[in-house]
C-alpha positions, 0 to 999 in steps of 0.5 A: 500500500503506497500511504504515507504518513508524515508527522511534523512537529514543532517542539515547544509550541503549545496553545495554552495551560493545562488544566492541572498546571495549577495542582503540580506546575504553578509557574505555568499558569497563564502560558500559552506559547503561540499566543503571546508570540504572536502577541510579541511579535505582531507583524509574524507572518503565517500565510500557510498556518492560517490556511491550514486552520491555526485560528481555529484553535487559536482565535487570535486577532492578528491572524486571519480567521478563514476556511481551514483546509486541515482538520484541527484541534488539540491535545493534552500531555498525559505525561507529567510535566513538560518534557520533549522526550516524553512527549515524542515518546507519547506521540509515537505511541507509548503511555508515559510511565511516572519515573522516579523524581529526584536531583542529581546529588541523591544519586551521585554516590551511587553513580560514582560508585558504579562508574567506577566498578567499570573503571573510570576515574570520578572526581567531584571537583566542586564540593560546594557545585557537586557534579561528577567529573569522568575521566577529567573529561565528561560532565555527569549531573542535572539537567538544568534546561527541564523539570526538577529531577527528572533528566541527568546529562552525560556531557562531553568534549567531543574532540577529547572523547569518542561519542560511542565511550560519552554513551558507555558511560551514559549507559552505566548511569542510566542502569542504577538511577530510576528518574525518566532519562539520561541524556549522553551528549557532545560537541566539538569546539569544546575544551573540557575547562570551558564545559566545567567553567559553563556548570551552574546552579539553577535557583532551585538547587539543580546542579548541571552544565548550561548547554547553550552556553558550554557551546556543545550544539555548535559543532559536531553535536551528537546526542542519545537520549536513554528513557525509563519504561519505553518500548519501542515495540509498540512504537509507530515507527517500529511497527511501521519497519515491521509491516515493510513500511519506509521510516525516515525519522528526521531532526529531533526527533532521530534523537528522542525516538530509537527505531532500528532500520529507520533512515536518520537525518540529524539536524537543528537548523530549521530550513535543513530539517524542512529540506530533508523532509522535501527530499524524502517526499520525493524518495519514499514512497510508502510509510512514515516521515516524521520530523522535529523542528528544534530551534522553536524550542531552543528560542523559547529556552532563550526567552527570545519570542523574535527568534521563535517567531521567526523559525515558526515562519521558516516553517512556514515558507517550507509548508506550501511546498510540503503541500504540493509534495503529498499525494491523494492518499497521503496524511499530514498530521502537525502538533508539538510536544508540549510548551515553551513560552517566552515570555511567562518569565522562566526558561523550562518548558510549560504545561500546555496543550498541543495544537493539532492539524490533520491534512488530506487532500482528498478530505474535508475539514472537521473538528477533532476536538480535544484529546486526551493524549498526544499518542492519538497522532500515533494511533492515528497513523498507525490506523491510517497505515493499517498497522496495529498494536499501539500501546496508547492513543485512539484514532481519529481517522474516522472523523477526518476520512469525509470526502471534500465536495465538489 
């Protein structure tokens, strides 16, 4: 069956707090991401959104309010809190599962301990900033970028250390510590004194390396993220491998999703993520293009709503093409993973719900309403492509499969 399924996510742009923000995420109450960029920056310029349906959902009066071409609504994060790769992990089909939360100093004589049973050497330069030094070389502590104890990184100079020794050591740490995922990362151009020099404490009391600042997404950047309670198995993309379908996993997203056979396109500048999607448009002929556009993230970690404005109209500039691209029986489903608002004055992702669109050419606009999970996309595609076995999520193909009239 020549389908295909293409997924594209906008990472961090949300439309609007979560309900149960106030009981365990307070500083995100009055978030809504896409709203107050568009309230930042007015003259965004978003032509190709607005014909999908954006206003639909996000009924603000700087944008046109027209005939959308695209199905819309929204979706809630069954996840807790607010994190990229538990959200990526639910869009594909996994129910999230409630890890264990706890700082990095909590678990740092049980890392230590066990780094070196393997034979590493670890130091704690800095008893008064507690981090774990590998080797005089890799950085083991918080993440300082999310939520409070649910991520520790696994930091390198890359041109001091192979990537595949950074995941050994990741490895190591993921199999004593119970929080939801150890990230091993790496760049190039990057002395070991400077990724020491760029450890800070956030105000909570996390410990961990400032990663924009310790420059390790500037040259060669490599990354593995290692999740609690993931199964690939019943996971879109390896159901899709498994039934004979093309996977191409594109961005983020090859970072956050693990799917073996899967062809890979690395990439955090957003015009590069967008042309690799065209590309694999005009290759693939059958299955699934998923891809993350990162640098909104990365702009809304910056609390910088012009820089994400201006990656939302990259995007943008891209979609009529991506458009022109699909076939009759193809499906394009757009949503985010969770929210990252600039301007509600803290750098951490927000609590918020995802926007969702759904195009077929062949198919008329309805609305989808609210869901409950963002696995619904998963279990979407996964109908839309006949597959089955889905760990999460209801389709809603049945609502979106109504013939446009002539």
């Amino acid at each position: 069956m020549n389908r295909r399924a293409i997924i594209l996510i906008l990472d961090s742009l949300g439309v609007g707090f979560m309900e149960d923000a106030k009981d365990y995420h307070p500083q995100d109450v009055g978030a809504n991401t896409f709203a107050h960029i568009l309230d930042a920056v007015p003259q965004l310029t978003i032509p190709t959104f607005e014909q999908l349906g954006i206003n639909k959902i996000l009924n603000h009066p700087l944008l046109k309010n027209r005939d959308s071409i695209a199905s819309y609504g929204v979706c809630n994060l069954m996840h807790h809190g607010a994190d990229s790769f538990e959200g990526h992990n639910e869009i594909m089909g996994t129910k999230p599962k409630k890890a264990y939360l706890a700082p990095f100093i909590e678990n740092i004589e049980i890392v230590k301990e066990a780094l070196e049973k393997e034979g590493y050497k670890v130091t704690i330069p800095n008893q008064d900033l507690p981090y774990l030094l590998i080797n005089d070389l890799v950085i083991v502590a918080d993440n300082i970028e999310t939520d409070y104890g649910q991520i520790y990184n696994v930091s390198a100079p890359l041109d001091y250390i192979a990537f595949n020794e950074v995941l050994k050591i990741g490895q190591c740490v993921r199999e004593h510590v119970k929080v939801n995922r150890v990230i091993a990362l790496g760049g190039e151009n990057v002395t070991p004194q400077h990724l020491q020099n760029s450890v800070e404490r956030r105000e909570d009391g996390l410990v961990g390396v400032n990663s924009p600042k310790s420059n390790v997404y500037n040259k060669g950047y490599q990354v593995r993220h290692l999740g609690f309670g993931i199964n690939p198995e019943h996971q879109l993309p390896t159901l899709a491998i498994k039934a004979g379908y093309n996977v191409s996993l594109v961005g983020k997203m090859q970072d956050v999703i693990y799917c073996e056979g899967a062809n890979k396109f690395p990439g955090v500048d957003t015009a590069q993520v967008m042309e690799d999607i065209l590309a694999e448009l005009d290759q693939v002929s059958n299955g699934v293009i998923a891809a993350t556009v990162q640098e909104t993230d990365l702009a809304g970690h910056a609390q910088d709503p012009v820089r994400y404005a201006n990656r939302i109209e990259v995007v943008d500039r891209y979609l009529p093409k991506l458009l022109e691209k699909m076939k009759d029986d193809d499906l394009l489903i757009m949503s985010a993973d969770h929210g990252n608002d600039p301007t509600i004055g803290h750098n951490q992702h927000t609590r918020e719900k995802t926007y969702l669109l759904a195009y077929q050419k062949q198919c008329k606009p309805v609305e989808l309403g609210e869901r409950k999970t963002l696995s619904d996309i998963a279990a979407t595609a996964a109908d839309f492509l006949g597959l089955s076995n889905i760990e999460n999520g209801t389709s809603f193909l049945p609502l979106i499969e109504q013939p446009r009239k002539e």
